[in-house]
C-alpha positions in Angstrom: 47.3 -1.6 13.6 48.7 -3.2 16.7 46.6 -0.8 18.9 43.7 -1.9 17.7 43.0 -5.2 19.4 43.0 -3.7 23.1 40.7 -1.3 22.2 38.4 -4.2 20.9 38.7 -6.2 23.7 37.5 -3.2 26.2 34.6 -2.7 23.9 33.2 -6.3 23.6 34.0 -6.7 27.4 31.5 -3.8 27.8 28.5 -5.7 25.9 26.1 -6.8 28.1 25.4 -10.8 27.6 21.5 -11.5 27.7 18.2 -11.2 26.4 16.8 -7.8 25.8 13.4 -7.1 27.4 10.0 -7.7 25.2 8.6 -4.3 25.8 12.6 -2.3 24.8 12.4 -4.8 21.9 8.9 -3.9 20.5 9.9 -0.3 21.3 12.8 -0.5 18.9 10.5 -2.4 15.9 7.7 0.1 16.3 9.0 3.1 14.1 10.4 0.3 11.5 6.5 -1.1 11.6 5.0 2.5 11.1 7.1 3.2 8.3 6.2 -0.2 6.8 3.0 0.3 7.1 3.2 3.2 5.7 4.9 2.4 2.7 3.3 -1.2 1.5 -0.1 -0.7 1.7 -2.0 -0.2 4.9 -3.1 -2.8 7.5 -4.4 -5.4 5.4 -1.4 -6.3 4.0 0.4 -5.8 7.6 -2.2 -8.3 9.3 -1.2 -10.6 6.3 2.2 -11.0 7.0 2.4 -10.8 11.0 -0.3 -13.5 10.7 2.0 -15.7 8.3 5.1 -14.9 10.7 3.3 -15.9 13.6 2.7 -19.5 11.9 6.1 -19.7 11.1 7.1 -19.5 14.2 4.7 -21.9 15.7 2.1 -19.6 17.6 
């Protein structure tokens, strides 16, 4: 157990500090948002809920 903590520290050292680019972020949510579509309903449904995230968050 002792050895653990170093190991941790090298790790979260690593970890790059910052914002991850737009286009690597929509990248990553684009499978997620096929499979959703997918799954509930087609893109009426889809449209619905961006649209009601998008007013959440002010836009």
């Amino acid at each position: 157990m002792a050895h653990t903590a170093p190991r941790t520290m090298i790790r979260t050292q690593k970890r790059r500090t910052g914002r991850r680019h737009p286009l690597v972020a929509t990248l990553m949510a684009l499978p997620l948002a096929v499979l959703l579509l997918v799954v509930f309903d087609g893109w009426e449904t889809v449209a619905t809920q961006a649209s009601s995230v998008g007013v959440m968050l002010g836009r």
